[in-house]
N, C-alpha and C positions, 0 to 999 in steps of 0.2 A: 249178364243179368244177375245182382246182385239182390237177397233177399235175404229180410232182417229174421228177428227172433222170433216179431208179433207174424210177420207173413209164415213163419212155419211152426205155431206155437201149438194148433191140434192138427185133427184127418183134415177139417171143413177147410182151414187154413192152406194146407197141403194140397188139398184137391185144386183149390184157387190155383195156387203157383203152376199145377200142371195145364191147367184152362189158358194159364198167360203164356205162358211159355210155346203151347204149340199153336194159338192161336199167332202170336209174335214172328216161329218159323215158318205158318200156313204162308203169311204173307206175306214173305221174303221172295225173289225172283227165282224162278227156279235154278236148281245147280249152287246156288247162297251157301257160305257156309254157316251150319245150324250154329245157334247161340252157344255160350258156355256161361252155367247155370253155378252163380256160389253160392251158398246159403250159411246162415251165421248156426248158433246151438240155439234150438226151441229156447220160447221166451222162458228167463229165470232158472234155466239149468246151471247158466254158469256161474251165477249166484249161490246156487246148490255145492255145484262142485267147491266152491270155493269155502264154504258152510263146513262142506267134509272133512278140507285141507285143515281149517283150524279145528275142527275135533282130533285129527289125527296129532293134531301138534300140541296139543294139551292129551293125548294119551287114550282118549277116550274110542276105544274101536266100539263097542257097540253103537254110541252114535253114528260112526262114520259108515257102519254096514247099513245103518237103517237108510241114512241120507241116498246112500247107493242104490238101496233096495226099491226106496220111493221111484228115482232116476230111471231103473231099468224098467219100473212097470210100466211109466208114464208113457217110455219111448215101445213097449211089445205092444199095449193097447194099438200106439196110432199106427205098427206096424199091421197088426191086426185084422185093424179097421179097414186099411188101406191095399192090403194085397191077399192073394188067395191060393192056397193050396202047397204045391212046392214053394212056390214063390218064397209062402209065409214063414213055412220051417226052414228054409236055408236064411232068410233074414234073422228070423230069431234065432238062432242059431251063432250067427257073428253078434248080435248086441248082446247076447249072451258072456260069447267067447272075451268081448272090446270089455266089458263091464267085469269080467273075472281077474283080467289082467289089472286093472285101474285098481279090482281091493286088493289083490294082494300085492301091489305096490303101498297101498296109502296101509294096509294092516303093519308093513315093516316103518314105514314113517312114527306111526301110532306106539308100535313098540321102541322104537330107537327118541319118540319124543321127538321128531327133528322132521320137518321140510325144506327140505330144499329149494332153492328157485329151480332148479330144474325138477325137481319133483311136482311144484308147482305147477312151472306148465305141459309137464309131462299128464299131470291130472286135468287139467281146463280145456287141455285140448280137444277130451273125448267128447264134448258137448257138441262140437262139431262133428267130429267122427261119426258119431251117431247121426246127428241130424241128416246128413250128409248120403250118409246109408237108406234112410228111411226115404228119400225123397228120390235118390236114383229108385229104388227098385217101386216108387209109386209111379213115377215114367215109365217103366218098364211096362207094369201093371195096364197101364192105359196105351200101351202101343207105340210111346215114344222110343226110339234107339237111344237110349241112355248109357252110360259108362261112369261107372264110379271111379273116380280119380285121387287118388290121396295127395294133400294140397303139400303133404311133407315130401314127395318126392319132388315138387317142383318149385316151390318158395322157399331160397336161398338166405339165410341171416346171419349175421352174426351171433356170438356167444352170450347177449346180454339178456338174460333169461326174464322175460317178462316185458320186457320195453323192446325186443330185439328188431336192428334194423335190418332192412333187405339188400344184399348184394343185389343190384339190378342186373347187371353182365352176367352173373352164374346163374341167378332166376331163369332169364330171355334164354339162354342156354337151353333149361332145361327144359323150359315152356316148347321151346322146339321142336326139342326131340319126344317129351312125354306128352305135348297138348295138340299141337299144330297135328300128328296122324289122328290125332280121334277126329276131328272136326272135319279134317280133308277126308275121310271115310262116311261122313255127313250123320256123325253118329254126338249127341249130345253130353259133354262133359258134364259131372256132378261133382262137386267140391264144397270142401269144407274151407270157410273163409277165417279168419286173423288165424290160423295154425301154420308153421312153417318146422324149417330144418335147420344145425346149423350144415358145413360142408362135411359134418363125419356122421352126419343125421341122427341129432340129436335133439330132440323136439324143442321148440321154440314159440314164443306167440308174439304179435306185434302189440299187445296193448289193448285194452277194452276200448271198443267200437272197431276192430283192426278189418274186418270183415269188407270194409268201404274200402279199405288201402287195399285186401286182397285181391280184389274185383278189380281193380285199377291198374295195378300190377300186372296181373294179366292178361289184361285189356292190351295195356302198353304193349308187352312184348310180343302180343300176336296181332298186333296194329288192328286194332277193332273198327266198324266204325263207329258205334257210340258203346258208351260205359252206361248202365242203366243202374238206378239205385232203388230196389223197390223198399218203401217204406209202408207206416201206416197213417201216413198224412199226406197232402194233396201235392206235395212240394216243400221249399223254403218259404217260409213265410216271414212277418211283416216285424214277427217280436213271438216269443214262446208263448201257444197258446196257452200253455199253467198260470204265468202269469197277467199277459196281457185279452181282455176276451175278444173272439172273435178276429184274431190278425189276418189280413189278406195274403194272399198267395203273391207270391214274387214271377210273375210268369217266365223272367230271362234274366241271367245276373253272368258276368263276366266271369273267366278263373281266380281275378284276386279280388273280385269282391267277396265270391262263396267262399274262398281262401281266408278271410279274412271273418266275415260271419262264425264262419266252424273254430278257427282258433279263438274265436273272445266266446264260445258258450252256444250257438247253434247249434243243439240237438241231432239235429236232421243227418249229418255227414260228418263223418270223419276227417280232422284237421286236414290228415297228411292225404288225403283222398285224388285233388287236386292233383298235386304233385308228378304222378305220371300222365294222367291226359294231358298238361299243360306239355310234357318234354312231346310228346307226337302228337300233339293239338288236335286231341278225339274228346268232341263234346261229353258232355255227362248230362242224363237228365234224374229229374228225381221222381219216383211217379209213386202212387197210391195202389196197394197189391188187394186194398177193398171195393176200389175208383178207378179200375185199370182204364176206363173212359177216359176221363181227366187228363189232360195236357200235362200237368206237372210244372214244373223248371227243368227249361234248358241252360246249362251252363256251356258258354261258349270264347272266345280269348277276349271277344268285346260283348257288351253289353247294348241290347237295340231297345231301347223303351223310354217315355218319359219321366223328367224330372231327375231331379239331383239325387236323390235318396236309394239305396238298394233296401236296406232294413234295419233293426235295431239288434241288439244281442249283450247275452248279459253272461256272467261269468262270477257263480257263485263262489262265495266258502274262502275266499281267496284272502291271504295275509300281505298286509305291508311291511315293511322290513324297511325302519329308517337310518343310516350311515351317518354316523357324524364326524368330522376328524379336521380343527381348527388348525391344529397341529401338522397334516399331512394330505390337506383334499387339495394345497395350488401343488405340494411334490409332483416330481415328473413322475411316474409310472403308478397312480395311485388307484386310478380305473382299472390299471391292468391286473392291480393285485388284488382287486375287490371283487373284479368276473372272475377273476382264477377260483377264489372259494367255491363261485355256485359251479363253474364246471368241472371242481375236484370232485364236486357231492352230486354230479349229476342233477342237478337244482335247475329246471329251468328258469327263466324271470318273463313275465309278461308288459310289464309295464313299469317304466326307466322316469323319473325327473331327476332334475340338478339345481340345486343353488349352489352358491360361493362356499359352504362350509358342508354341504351334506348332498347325499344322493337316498330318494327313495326306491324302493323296487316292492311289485307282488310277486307272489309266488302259490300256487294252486297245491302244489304238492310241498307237503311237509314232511316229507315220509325223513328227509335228515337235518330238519327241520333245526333242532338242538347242536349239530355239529357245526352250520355253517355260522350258528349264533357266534359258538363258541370261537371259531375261527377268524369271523372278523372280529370280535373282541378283541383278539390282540395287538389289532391298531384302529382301532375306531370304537364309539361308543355306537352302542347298538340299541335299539330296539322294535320289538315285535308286535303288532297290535293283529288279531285274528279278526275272524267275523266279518270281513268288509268285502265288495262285489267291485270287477270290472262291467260299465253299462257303456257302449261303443255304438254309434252312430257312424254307417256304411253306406259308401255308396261311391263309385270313380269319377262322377263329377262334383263332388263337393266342393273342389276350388274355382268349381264356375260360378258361384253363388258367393261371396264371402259373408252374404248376413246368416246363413244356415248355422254357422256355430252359434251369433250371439240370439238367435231364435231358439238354441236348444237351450243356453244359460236361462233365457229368461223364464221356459220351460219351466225350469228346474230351481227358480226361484223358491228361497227357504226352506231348501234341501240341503244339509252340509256337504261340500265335496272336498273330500280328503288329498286330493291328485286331480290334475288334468292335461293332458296330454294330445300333441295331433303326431299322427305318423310325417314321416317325411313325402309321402305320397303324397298325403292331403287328400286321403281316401278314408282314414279314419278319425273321429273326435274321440276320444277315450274319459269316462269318467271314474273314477276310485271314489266310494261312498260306503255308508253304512250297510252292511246286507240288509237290514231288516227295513230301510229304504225303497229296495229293488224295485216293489209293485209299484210303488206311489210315482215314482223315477220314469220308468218305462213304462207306465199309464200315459203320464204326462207328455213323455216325450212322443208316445205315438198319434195320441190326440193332436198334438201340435204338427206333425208329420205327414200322417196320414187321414187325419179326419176321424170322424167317429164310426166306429162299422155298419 
C-alpha cells in the first residue's frame, strides 16, 4: 500500500491512512500476511528541500536554516498532533536528531558553494525519512504492530545520483532478509518510498514520483497480491482533470495501456510503476485515500471493458529537436550515431519521425539540452524549437477500429500538428502540437471520444 504526499500531507490526512490500512488488514483471512505500508514526503516538502539545496548552492545559509526550520516544525506539529506522551518525545527526538544531520550537511554545501548529486539526494531523501517516521509511530499510536523500516537498507541502485536505477536481484535479496521477517511476524512495515542505496549504502533516489516504483519493487520481490496506489483521485481517468473538465474514471486498463498513459503525462503513476508487477503479473489498483469506498482502477495484464479507447494523456513543456543531413541520413550507420548523442547525454527521446533527409525527436528533459545540440551539429544541421506538447490517444484495441485515428484528425481539425506518430503496437496515436494548444486539443479530442461529462 503505497501512499502519496497529498494522503500524508497533515494529522487529519495521517489518521485516514491509519483507518485504511487496518481496516484493509481487519479484512484480510486470518493468519494473512499484514500489508507493507510506503508512503512518499508530506505534500511539498520535497520541493522545500529542494528550495534549501539551491540556497545552499548560492551560499546563502541563513535561508537554508530558515527552510529547515519551517520543515522541522511542520513535521513536530503532525508529530504532536498525532502521538502522546513517550511516544511523542522519542519521535521528536529523532526528527530532531534526521533534521540536525541534513543542516549540517547542507551548512558545509552553503560554505563550500557546491552540491552535489549526491548531496542532493542525500538532502531529498529526508522528506521521506521523516514522513515515514511520523506515520509508523501514528500506527503505533492507534494499536497497529507497526515497524519502521529504512527503505535505504533494502532498495538496491545504482551510483546515478538522482535518476538511480534499482538492482532488482540485490533489492529481492534484501527485501528477504530485511522485509519478508517483519511481515511473517504479522507486524506492519513503514517505509519511505523513491529513497534507496547504492551497494556501499550511499543514499540514492529514483526520480520525482519514484515512491510508485518503490511500492512496486517491493511488492515484486515479496510476490504481493496486489500493489495498491493510494492517491488523491478516484483512479486513472479519462484526460487530466487541470485540463480537461470533469474526465471519467477508467474503471480497468491493462499493464501497457497504464504503461503507456504514465509515460506520455498521466499524473496518477509513475512511468516505471508498471514494470515490476508486469515481471510477477501482481495487479495494481489506484484508489482514493479521501474515497477509500470507490473502486478505483484495476490494472491488470489484460484489459476487460468496452470499446476501443483506454484514455487520453498529454505531455507538457516538451522540445522537438529537428536533424537534418542531405549529405549523411541514406549513410549506413547514421541512426546509430544520432542515438549515440542522446545516450552519451543521458537524453531520453519520446517521440521518433523520419523523412528521406531528416529525423525529428522530443525530448522533456533539457537539462544537456545545449550539449547534444552542439554534438549533432557536427554532422547534421540542427534545430530546437521549445514550448510544444505530446497529446496520445491510448487504448490496446485501437487496431480494431481503423476509423479512430481519422476521427481523432478530424477532431483536431485547424489545430497545427507539428509530428504524428502510431507506435508499432498500434496502441498509441501520438500528436506533437503547440503547448499552448493542449486544452483546446484534449477538449476536443475527449468530446469526440468520450462524449460530454
Amino acid at each position: 500500500m503505497k501512499f502519496g504526499g497529498t494522503s500524508v500531507a497533515d494529522a487529519g490526512a495521517m489518521t485516514r491512512v491509519v483507518d485504511i490500512v487496518r481496516r484493509q488488514w481487519e479484512s484480510q483471512p486470518k493468519g494473512s500476511r499484514p500489508p507493507v505500508v510506503v508512503v512518499s514526503a508530506l505534500s511539498k516538502v520535497t520541493d522545500a528541500l529542494i528550495r534549501a539545496t539551491d540556497a545552499a548552492r548560492a551560499g546563502d545559509a541563513e535561508k537554508t536554516a530558515s527552510i529547515l526550520g519551517e520543515i522541522l516544525g511542520r513535521h513536530i506539529g503532525i508529530a504532536l498532533a498525532l502521538t502522546g506522551h513517550q511516544r511523542t518525545e522519542t519521535l521528536v527526538k529523532a526528527l530532531k536528531a534526521q533534521t540536525d544531520e541534513l543542516g549540517t550537511r547542507l551548512m558545509q554545501c552553503a560554505a563550500k558553494r557546491v552540491v552535489t548529486p549526491a548531496d542532493h539526494d542525500g538532502v531529498v531523501a529526508m522528506g521521506e525519512v521523516l514522513s515515514s517516521a511520523i506515520v509508523a509511530a501514528a500506527f503505533q499510536e492507534q494499536g497497529l504492530p507497526a515497524v519502521w523500516v529504512d527503505s535505504r537498507e533494502v532498495l538496491v541502485t545504482d551510483a546515478e545520483h538522482m535518476i538511480a536505477v534499482p538492482d532488482m536481484d540485490a533489492t529481492c535479496r534484501k527485501a528477504q532478509r530485511n522485509l519478508a521477517p517483519v511481515t511473517a511476524a504479522q507486524q506492519i512495515p513503514v517505509m519511505g518510498g523513491f529513497i534507496a542505496a547504492t551497494k556501499d549504502g550511499v543514499t540514492t533516489t529514483l526520480g520525482r514520483g519514484g515512491s510508485d516504483y518503490s511500492a512496486a519493487i517491493f511488492g515484486a520481490c515479496l510476490d504481493v497480491a496486489e500493489i495498491q496506489i493510494w492517491t488523491d483521485v478516484d483512479g486513472m481517468l479519462t484526460a487530466d482533470p487541470r485540463i480537461v473538465p470533469s474526465p471519467r474514471v477508467v474503471p480497468h486498463l491493462s499493464f501497457a495501456e497504464a504503461s503507456e498513459l504514465a509515460y506520455f503525462g498521466a499524473k496518477v503513476l509513475h512511468p516505471a510503476t508498471i514494470l515490476p508487477a508486469v515481471s510477477k503479473n501482481i495487479p495494481v489498483r489506484i484508489l482514493n485515500s479521501r474515497q477509500p469506498a470507490n473502486p478505483g482502477t484495476l490494472i491488470t495484464s489484460e484489459a476487460r471493458r468496452e470499446g476501443h479507447l483506454a484514455a487520453l494523456a498529454c505531455k507538457r513543456d516538451v522540445t522537438v529537436i529537428d536533424i537534418t543531413s542531405t549529405r549523411m541520413f541514406m549513410a549506413h550507420g547514421f541512426l546509430r550515431r544520432l542515438f549515440e548523442v542522446f545516450e552519451r547525454y543521458r537524453t531520453a527521446v519520446d517521440v521518433v519521425t523520419t523523412s528521406e533527409v531528416s529525423v525529428s525527436v522530443t525530448v522533456d528533459d533539457t537539462r544537456k539540452l545545449d550539449d547534444v545540440i552542439e554534438a549533432l551539429s557536427a554532422f547534421a544541421d540542427v534545430e530546437a524549437e521549445p514550448k510544444m506538447a505530446i497529446v496520445s490517444v491510448v487504448g490496446d484495441r485501437l487496431h480494431d477500429d481503423p476509423g479512430v485515428f481519422a476521427h481523432a484528425i478530424v477532431a483536431l481539425k485547424g489545430i497545427p500538428l507539428r509530428l504524428v506518430s502510431q507506435a508499432s503496437s498500434r496502441r498509441t496515436f501520438t500528436f506533437v502540437l503547440a503547448d499552448s494548444q493542449v486544452p483546446d486539443a484534449m477538449t476536443r479530442l475527449h468530446e469526440a471520444f468520450f462524449g460530454h461529462a
